[in-house]
C-alpha positions in Angstrom: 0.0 0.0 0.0 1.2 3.3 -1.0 2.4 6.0 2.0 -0.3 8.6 3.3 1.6 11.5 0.7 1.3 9.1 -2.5 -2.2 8.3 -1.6 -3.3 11.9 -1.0 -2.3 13.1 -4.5 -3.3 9.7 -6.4 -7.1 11.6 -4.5 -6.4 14.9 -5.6 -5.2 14.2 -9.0 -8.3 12.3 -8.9 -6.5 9.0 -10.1 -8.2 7.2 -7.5 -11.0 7.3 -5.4 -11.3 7.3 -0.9 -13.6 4.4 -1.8 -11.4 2.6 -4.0 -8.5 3.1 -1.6 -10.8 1.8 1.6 -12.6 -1.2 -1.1 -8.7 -2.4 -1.2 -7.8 -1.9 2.0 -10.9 -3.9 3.3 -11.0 -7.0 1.0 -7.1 -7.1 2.0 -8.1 -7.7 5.8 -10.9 -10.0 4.6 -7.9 -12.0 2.7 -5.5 -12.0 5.6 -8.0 -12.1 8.7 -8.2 -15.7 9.1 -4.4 -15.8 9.2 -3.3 -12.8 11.3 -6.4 -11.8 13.7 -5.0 -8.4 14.2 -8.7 -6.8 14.3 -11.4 -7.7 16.5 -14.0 -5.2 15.0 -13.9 -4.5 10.9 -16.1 -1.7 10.4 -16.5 -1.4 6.3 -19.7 0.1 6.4 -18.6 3.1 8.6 -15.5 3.3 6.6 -17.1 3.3 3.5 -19.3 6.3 4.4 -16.3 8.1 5.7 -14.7 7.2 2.2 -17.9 8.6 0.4 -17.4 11.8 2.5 -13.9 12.7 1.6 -15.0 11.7 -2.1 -18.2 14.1 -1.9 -15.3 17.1 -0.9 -13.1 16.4 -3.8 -16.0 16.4 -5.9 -17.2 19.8 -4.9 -13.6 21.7 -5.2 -13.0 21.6 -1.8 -9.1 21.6 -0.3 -8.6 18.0 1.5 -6.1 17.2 4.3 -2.5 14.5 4.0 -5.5 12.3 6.4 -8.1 12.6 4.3 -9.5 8.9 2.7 -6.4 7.1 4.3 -7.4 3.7 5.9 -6.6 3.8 9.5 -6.9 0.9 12.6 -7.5 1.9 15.7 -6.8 -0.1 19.1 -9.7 -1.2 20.5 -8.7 0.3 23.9 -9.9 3.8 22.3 -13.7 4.5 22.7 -15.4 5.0 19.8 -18.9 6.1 19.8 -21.6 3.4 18.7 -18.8 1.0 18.0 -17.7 -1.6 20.1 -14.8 -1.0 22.8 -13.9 -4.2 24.1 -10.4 -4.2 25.5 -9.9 -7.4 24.7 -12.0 -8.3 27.5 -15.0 -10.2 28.0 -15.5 -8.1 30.8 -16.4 -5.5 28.7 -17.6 -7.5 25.8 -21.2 -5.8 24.9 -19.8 -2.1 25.7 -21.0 0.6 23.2 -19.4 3.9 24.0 -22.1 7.0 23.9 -19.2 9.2 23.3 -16.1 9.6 21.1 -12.0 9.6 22.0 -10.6 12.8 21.4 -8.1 11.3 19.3 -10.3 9.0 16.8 -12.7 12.6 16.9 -9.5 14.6 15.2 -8.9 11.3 12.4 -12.6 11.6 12.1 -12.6 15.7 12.0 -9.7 15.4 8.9 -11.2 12.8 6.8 -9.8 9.8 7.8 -10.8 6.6 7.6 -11.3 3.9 10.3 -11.5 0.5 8.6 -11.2 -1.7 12.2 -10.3 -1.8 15.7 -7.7 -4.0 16.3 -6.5 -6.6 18.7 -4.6 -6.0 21.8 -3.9 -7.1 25.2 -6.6 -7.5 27.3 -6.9 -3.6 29.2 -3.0 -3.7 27.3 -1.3 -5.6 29.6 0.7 -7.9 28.1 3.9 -7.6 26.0 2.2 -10.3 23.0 -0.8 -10.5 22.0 -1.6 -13.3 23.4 -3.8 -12.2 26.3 -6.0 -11.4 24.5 -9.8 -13.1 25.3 -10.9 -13.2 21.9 -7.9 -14.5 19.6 -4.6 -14.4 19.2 -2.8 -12.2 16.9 -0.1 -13.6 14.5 3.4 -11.9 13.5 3.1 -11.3 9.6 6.7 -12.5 9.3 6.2 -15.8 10.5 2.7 -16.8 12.1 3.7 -18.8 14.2 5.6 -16.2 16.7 3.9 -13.2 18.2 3.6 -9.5 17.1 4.4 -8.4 20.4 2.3 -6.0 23.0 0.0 -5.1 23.9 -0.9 -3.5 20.7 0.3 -6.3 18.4 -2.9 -6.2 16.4 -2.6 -2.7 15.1 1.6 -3.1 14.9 0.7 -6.5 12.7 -2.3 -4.6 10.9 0.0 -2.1 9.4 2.7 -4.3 8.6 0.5 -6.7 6.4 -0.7 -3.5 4.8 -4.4 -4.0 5.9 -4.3 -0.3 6.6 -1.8 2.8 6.3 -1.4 3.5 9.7 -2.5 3.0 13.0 -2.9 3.8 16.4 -1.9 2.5 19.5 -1.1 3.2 23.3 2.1 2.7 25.1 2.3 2.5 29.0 5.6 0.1 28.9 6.6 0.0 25.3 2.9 -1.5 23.8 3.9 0.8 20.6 7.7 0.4 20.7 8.1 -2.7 21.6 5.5 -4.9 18.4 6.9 -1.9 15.9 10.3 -3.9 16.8 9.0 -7.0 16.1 6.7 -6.6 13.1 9.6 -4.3 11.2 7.2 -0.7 11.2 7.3 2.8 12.7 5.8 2.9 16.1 6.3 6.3 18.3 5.3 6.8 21.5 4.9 10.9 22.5 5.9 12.7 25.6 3.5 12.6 28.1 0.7 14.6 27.8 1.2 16.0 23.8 -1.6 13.5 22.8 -4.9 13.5 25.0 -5.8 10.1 26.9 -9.9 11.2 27.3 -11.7 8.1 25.6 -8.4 5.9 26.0 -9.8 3.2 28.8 -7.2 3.5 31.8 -4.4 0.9 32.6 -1.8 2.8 34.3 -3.0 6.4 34.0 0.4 8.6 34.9 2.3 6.4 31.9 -0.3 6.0 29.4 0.0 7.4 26.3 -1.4 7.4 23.0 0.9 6.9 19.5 0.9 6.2 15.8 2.2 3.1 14.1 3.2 3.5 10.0 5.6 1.9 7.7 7.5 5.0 7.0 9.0 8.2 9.4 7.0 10.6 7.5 3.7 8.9 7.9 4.1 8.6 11.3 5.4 12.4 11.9 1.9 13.0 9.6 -0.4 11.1 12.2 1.3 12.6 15.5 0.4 16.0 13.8 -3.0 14.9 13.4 -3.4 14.1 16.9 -1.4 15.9 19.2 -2.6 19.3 21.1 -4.3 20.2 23.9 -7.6 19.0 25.3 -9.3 20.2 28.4 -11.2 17.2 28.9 -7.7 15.4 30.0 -6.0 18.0 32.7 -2.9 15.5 32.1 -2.9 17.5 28.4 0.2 19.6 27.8 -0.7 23.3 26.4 2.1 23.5 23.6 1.9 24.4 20.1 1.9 21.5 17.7 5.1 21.7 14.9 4.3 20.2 11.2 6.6 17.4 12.6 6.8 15.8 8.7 7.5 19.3 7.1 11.5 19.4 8.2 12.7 16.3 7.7 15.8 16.1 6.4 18.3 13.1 4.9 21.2 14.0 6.7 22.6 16.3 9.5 24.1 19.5 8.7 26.8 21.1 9.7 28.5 17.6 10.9 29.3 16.7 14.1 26.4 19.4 15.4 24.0 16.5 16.5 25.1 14.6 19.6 23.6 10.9 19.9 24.3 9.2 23.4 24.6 5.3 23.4 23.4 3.8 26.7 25.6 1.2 28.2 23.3 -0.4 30.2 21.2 -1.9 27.4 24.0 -4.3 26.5 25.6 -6.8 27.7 23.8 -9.9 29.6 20.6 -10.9 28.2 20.4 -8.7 24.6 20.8 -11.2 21.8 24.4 -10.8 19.6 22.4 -10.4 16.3 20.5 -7.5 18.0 23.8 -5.9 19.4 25.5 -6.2 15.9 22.0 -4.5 14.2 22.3 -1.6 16.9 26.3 -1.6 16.6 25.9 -1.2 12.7 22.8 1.4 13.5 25.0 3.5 15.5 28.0 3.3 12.9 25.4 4.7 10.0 24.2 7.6 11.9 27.8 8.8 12.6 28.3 8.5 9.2 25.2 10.8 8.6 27.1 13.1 10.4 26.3 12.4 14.3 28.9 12.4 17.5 28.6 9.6 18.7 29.1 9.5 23.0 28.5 6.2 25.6 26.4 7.4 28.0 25.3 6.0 31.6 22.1 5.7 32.9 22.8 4.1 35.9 19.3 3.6 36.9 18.3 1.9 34.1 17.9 -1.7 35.1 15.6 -0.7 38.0 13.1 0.4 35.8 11.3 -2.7 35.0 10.9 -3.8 38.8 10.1 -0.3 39.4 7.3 -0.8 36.8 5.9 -3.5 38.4 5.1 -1.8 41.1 3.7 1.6 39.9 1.7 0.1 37.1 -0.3 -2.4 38.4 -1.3 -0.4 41.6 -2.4 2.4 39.2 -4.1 -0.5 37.4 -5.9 -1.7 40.7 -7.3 1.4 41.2 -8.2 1.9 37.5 -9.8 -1.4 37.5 -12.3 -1.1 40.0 -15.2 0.1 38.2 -15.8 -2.9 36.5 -17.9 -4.5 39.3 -21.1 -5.9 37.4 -22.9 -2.5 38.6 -22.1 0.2 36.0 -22.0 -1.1 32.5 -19.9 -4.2 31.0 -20.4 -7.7 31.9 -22.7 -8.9 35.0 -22.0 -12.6 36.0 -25.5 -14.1 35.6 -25.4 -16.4 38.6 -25.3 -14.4 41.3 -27.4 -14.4 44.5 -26.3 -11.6 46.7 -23.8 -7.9 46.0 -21.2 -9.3 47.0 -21.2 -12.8 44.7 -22.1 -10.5 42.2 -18.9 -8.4 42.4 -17.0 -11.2 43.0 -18.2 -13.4 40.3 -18.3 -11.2 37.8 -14.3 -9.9 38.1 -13.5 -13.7 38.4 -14.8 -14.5 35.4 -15.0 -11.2 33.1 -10.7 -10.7 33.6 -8.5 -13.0 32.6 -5.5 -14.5 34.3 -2.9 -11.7 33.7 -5.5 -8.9 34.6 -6.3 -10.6 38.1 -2.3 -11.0 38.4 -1.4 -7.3 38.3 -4.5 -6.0 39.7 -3.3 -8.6 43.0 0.2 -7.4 42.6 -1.2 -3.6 42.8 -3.6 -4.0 45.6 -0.8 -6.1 47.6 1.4 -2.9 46.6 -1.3 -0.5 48.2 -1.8 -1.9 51.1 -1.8 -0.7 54.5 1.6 -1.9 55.9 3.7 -2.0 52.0 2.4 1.1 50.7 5.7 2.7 52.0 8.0 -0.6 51.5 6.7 -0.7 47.8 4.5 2.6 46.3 6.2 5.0 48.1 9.7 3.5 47.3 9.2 2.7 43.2 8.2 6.6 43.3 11.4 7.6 44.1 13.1 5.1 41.9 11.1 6.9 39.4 12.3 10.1 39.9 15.8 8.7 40.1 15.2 7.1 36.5 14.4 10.5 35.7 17.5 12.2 36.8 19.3 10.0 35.0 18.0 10.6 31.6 17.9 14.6 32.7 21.7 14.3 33.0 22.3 12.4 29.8 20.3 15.3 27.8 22.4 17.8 29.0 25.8 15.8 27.4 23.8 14.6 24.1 20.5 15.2 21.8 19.1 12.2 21.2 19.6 8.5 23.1 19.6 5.4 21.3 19.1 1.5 22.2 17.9 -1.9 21.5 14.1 -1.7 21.8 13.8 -5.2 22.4 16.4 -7.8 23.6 15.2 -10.1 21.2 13.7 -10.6 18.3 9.9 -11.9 17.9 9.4 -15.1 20.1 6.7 -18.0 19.3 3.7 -17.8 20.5 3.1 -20.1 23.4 6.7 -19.7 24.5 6.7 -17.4 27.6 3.2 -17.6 28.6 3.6 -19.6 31.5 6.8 -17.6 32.6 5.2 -13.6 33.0 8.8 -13.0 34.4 10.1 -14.0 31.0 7.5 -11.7 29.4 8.1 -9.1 31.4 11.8 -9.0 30.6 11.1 -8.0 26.9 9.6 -4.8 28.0 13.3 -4.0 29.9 14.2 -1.1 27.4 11.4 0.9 26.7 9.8 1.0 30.4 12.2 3.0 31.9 10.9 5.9 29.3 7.3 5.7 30.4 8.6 6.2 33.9 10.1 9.3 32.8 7.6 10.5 30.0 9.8 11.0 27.3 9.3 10.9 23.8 10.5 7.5 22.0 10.3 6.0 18.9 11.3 2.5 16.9 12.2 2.2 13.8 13.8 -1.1 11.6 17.6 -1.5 11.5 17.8 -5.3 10.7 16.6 -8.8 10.5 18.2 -11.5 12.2 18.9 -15.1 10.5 15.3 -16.1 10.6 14.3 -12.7 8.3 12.5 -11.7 11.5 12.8 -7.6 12.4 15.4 -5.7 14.4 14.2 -2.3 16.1 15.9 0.7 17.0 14.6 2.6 19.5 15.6 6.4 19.9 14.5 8.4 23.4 14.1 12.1 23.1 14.2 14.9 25.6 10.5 16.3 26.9 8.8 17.9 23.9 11.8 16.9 21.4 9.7 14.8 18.6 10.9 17.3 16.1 14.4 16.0 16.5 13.1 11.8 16.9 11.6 12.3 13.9 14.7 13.8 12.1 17.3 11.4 13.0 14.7 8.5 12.2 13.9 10.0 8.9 17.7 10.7 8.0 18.6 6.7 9.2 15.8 5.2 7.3 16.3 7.5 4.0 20.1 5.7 4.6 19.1 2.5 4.9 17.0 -0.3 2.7 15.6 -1.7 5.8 11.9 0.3 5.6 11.4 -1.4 2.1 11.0 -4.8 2.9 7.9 -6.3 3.6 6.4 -9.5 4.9 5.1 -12.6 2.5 2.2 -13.9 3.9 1.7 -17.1 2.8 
């Protein structure tokens, strides 16, 4: 499928229609569907109406935006009004939203098109897919391993080319993280540039909401579509939104300018050699675009992901407990009294890693730990924090691994969440600190699976993700390849 700037003049030039362009896009997830599961919802007829809109503009004269007509997923953890919002969860199986996110209202605003909502996660936790209570999704470089989480289905979605973009939210590197393993784009924004109001609530201070896209500039096209301020979220920064796509450059001028910091701590023990040579030849390409390069320490690093596990889930506890049977969602039918009702219902409407971490987090907040555990991960927080404040005054931009590893098999970590949780150990400490970060490919390991390389920005400093992902990828062949679904 072509990228969002190709598309837009094929609709102006009037070479092709929004419908044609949506007509593709659909009968492409109709073909691939019953291989990859990466939507739960497919909405055609909505789309198709949106796709008659934009049509009905161009028609008339009237100027259209980049957005305007382009097929778009959506994770199905963003409400959308009179469509299904399920989470992933049975517990919320039936639930119709009466209102709109603020960022599927701006797509919607600017033409765009939402063909599907896509798998994820169940309430996005989860770092595969897997978790899921509907299906599984499938990696559209080799089925049988996972596209990572928790929003796998709309990482996978763009991948297969089943749409141009998506979107997806990131609280522990649910963007980053399955834009590693299925070889896209995936960006997750500093905290606060993109409202949260319609995004259902996991872990509320590191939520955050983020495109997916096969190329830098398509991405950089979507945050502009999306960022800005919102009252309804009082988390919402009040910053003026750049043209993040308009300044993107192949190169960096005058040389030796731009300072990129390499953090030690994400190699060594645990990252997987082909990964280490990827990032190693990454980091060798952008001095040769004219970067210094510097080693820098983030001491505090490592602690992130128990850290993590501490803030998260109690956040996720407290998020958590409206589901009770009483307000809307599921209501177990076999109840005889409040309190079975309650009970019953959260028993069987979440699913086994939902019950663990809202456990972990109630445990966490407990009278007697709240100081041993809360209180303590707080401060390890703000430690992480330092860290990277110290590193961005020696360098621009930090790069990493994203992932230790490349994609894993389905099947093969779910009875070990320790081992799951280990994947997420280089893009959680950025959450913690709400810094811009995104992934893009830099290799494929032996098996032809993807390689990403993630790059973490100072607060606010998108502008300069976007340019040094743009100038790498314009370098590099690695954006061109695609998966053969067979």
């Amino acid at each position: 499928m072509a990228s969002i700037r190709e598309l837009h003049q094929q609709l102006v030039k009037k070479e092709r229609s929004a419908v044609e362009i949506t007509q593709e896009a659909l009968e492409r997830i109709q073909a691939l569907e019953p291989k990859l599961h990466s939507f739960l919802c497919v909405t055609a007829e909505r789309a198709l109406e949106q796709a008659g809109a934009v049509d009905a503009k161009i028609a008339a004269g009237e100027e259209i935006g980049l957005l305007a007509g382009i097929p778009i997923g959506i994770k199905d953890n963003l409400c959308t009004k009179g469509i299904p919002t399920t989470c992933a969860s049975r517990i919320l199986e039936n639930f119709v939203p009466p209102y709109e996110s603020t960022v599927t209202q701006k797509l919607a605003d600017v033409g765009a098109v939402m063909v599907g909502k896509t798998n994820l996660d169940e309430f996005a936790m989860g770092s595969s897919t897997e978790n899921s209570a509907y299906q599984v999704t499938a990696n559209p470089w080799d089925l049988s391993r996972v596209p990572g989480g928790s929003s796998g289905g709309s990482a996978a979605a763009v991948a297969a080319q089943e749409c141009v973009v998506a979107l997806g939210s990131d609280t522990g590197g649910s963007i980053r993280q399955p834009a590693s393993f299925c070889g896209v784009v995936g960006m997750k924004p500093t905290y606060g540039l993109v409202s949260r109001y319609g995004l259902v609530a996991y872990a509320s201070s590191l939520d955050q909401i983020g495109p997916f896209a096969n190329s830098v500039e398509d991405a950089a096209i979507l945050l502009s579509a999306i960022a800005g301020h919102d009252p309804k979220d009082s988390t919402s920064l009040k910053v003026a939104i750049p043209n993040y796509a308009a300044s993107l450059k192949p190169d960096f001028k005058p040389r030796g300018q731009l300072k990129i910091g390499v953090i030690q701590e994400t190699f060594g023990e645990g990252l997987d050699s082909v990964v280490e040579q990827a990032i190693t030849k990454a980091v060798d390409e952008l001095q040769g675009l004219g970067a210094e390069i510097q080693i820098i320490s983030c001491p505090r690093f490592r602690y992130g992901l128990p850290t993590y596990y501490i803030i998260a889930p109690s956040e996720a506890s407290a998020n958590l407990a409206r589901y009770d049977g009483v307000k809307y969602g599921y209501r177990a039918p076999d109840a005889d009294n409040l309190l079975s009702m309650y009970t019953r219902t959260r028993a069987t409407g979440f699913g086994t890693e939902v019950k663990r971490r809202i456990m972990i987090g109630t445990y966490a907040l407990s009278a007697g730990y709240y100081d041993a555990y809360y209180l303590k991960a707080q401060k390890v927080r703000t430690l992480i924090k330092q860290d990277f404040e110290r590193a961005f005054g020696a360098v621009d931009v930090l790069v990493c691994p994203t992932s230790p590893t490349t994609a894993f098999k389905a099947g093969e970590k779910t009875t070990d969440p320790l081992s799951m949780y280990l994947t997420d150990l280089m893009t959680i400490p950025v959450n913690l600190a709400g810094l811009p970060s995104l992934s893009l490919p830099c290799g494929f390991d032996d098996l032809g699976l993807p390689i990403g390389l993630q790059l973490i920005g100072n607060v606010l400093r998108e502008d300069q993700l976007f340019q040094v992902a743009y100038a790498y990828e314009q370098s590099t062949s690695w954006h061109l390849r695609k998966p053969q679904i067979s």
